[in-house]
N, C-alpha and C positions, 0 to 999 in steps of 0.2 A: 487664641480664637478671637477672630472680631468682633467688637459687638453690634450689635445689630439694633436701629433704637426702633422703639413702635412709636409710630405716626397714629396722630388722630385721627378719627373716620372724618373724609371731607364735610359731611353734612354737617356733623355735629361744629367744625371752624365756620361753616358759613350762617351757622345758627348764629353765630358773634355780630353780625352782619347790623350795621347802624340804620335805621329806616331814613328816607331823604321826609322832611316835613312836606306834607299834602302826597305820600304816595296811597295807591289806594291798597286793597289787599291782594287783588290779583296779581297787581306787579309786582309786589311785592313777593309773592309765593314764586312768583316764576324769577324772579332777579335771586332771593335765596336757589333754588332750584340750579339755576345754571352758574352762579358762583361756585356751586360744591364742585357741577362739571369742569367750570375753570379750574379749581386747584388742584383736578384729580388730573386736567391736562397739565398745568405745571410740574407735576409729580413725573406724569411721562416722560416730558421734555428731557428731565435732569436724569432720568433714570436710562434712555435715550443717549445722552451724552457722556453718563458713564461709560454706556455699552460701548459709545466710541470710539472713547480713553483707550478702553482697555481691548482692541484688536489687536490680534499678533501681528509681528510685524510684517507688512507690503512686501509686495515684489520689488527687486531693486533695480533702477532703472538703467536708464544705457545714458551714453553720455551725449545729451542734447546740446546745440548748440542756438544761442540768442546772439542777437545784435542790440547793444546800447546807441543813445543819440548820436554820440561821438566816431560810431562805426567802429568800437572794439567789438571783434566777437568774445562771447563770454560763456565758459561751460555752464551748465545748470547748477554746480554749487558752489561759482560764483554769482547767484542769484541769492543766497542766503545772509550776505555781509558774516555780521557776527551772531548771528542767530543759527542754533540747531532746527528752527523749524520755519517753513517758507509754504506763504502762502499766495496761491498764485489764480487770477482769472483770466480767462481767453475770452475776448470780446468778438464781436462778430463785426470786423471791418477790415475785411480784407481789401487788398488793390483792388480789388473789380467793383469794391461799392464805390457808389459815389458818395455817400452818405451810412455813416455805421446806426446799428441796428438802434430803434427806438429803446427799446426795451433794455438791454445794453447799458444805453447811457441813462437810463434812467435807474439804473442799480449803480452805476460807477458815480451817479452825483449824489447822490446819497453818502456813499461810502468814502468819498473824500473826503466829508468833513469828520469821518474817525479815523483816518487814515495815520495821520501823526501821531496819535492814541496807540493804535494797531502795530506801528514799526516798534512801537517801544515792546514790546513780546513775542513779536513777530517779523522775518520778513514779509514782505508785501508787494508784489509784481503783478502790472499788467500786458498781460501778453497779447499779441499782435500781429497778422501777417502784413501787415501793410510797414514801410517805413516808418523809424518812431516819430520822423521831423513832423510824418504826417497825421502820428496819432495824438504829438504832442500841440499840433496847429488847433486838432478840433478842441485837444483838452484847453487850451488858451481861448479859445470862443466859450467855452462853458463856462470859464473861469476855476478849472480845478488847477488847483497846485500840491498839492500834495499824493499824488499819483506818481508813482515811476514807470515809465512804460519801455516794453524791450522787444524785438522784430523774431520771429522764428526764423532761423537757418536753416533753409531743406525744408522735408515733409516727414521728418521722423516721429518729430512730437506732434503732427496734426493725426498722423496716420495713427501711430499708437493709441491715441486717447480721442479717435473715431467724431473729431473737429471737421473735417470738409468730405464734401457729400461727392458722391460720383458727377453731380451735374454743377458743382462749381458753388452748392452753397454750402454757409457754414455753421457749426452747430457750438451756443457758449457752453464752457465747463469751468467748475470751480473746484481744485486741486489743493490737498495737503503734502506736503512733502517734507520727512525728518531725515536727518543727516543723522550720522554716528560711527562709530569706529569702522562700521560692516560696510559703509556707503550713504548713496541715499537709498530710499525706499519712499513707494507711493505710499503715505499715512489713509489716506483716504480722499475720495473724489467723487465728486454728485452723480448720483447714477441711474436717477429717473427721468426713463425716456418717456415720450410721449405713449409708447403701448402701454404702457403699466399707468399710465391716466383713468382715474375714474371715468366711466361715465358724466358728460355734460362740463366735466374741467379741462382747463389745459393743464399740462403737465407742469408739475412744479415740484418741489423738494419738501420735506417738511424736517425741521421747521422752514418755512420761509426766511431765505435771507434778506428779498426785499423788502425795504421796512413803506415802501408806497401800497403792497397788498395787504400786509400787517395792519395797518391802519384802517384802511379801507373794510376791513374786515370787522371792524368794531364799530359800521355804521349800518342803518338800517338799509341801506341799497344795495351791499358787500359791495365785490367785486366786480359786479356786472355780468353782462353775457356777451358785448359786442365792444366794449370800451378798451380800449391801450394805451399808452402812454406815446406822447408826439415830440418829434423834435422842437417844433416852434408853436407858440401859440400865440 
C-alpha cells in the first residue's frame, strides 16, 4: 500500500510567514492570506503534473516526415537522438510570413537560454514550415544558438495536429512525444483553444509556459489588456 503523507493546512505554513519591517497590518493580513493561496496553487500544480505523468498511453502516431539544415529528410524518431522522449514546438512562420509571429519568438528566446539544460533529459525540436536556412537566419538575428530547428514534409503533421487554418494562417502547438518498444505515441500536447478562454483572457495553457506572462503576473499591472510582445523595440 502506498503511503500517503498528510500535508499541512496551507494557512497554518503561511502563518510562518516573516513580517517585511514597516509593513503595516493590512498588508500584511492580506500578503499571509494570499501566500496560503499561493501554496495551495503550488500543491495544484504538482498534483497537476502527476496527473500528467501518469496518462495511458497516446495514440501512436504515423510516420512524419521533417527536413534538417543539411536537406536530409528525417523520420519523426529520428527527431529523438538518444532520448526516449522528444519534445517538440511549431512555431508560427511559415513561407507566406514575412516576419514569424511576435509572440512565438518571444517564448523561443526565452527557452533557449534552457535549452542546453533541456537536451540533457530531453529531445528538443523546433519545428517549422518554412526552410530551416530560413528559420535558422531569423534565429542568427536573435542570437539563439541553442535551438535546433527542422521544416515539415507535406501536411501531414500540420493537418493531424490542426496547425494551419483553412485561410493560410497558422496556429503554435507544444507536443510531448515518448518512444518505446510499441512506437511513438502522442505523450501529450497543449490543447487549449481559444473557445475554452475565460472571459476577458486570451487563451493560454496553464501552467504558463511562458515565463514573460509568468512574471508579469507578479506585478501590480499583470498582464494587461491591449499589450504583446514586439519584434523590435
Amino acid at each position: 500500500m502506498a503511503f500517503r503523507q498528510t500535508l499541512s493546512a496551507a494557512p497554518a505554513l503561511a502563518s510562518r510567514r516573516r513580517a517585511f519591517p514597516g509593513e503595516d497590518e493590512n498588508y500584511a493580513k492580506a500578503r499571509k492570506s494570499l501566500l496560503a493561496e499561493e501554496i495551495d496553487l503550488r500543491r495544484k500544480i504538482a498534483r497537476v503534473a502527476a496527473q500528467r505523468r501518469a496518462l495511458p498511453p497516446g495514440p501512436l502516431m504515423a510516420d512524419y516526415r521533417f527536413q534538417d539544415g543539411d536537406g536530409a529528410a528525417l523520420d519523426l524518431s529520428d527527431l529523438f537522438g538518444e532520448h526516449d522522449t522528444l519534445v517538440a514546438y511549431f512555431w508560427m512562420y511559415g513561407p507566406e510570413r514575412e516576419r514569424p509571429c511576435p509572440m512565438c519568438t518571444n517564448w523561443l528566446g526565452a527557452v533557449n537560454g534552457n535549452a542546453n539544460d533541456l537536451k540533457q533529459r530531453v529531445a528538443f525540436k523546433i519545428i517549422g514550415r518554412s526552410p530551416v536556412q530560413r528559420q535558422q537566419a531569423f534565429a542568427q538575428e536573435r542570437g539563439w544558438q541553442a535551438l535546433d530547428f527542422v521544416q515539415t514534409i507535406g501536411d501531414d503533421f500540420t493537418r493531424d495536429f490542426a496547425l494551419l487554418n483553412p485561410d493560410g494562417t497558422e496556429n503554435p502547438a507544444l507536443a510531448v512525444f515518448k518512444r518505446n518498444g510499441s512506437g511513438i505515441r502522442l505523450f501529450w500536447k497543449s490543447e487549449m483553444t481559444p473557445q475554452m478562454a475565460d472571459p476577458g483572457q486570451d487563451p493560454r495553457d496553464a501552467p504558463d509556459v511562458a515565463s514573460l506572462w509568468t512574471i508579469l503576473d507578479l506585478t501590480p499591472g499583470g498582464r494587461g489588456t491591449d499589450w504583446y510582445p514586439s519584434l523590435e523595440y
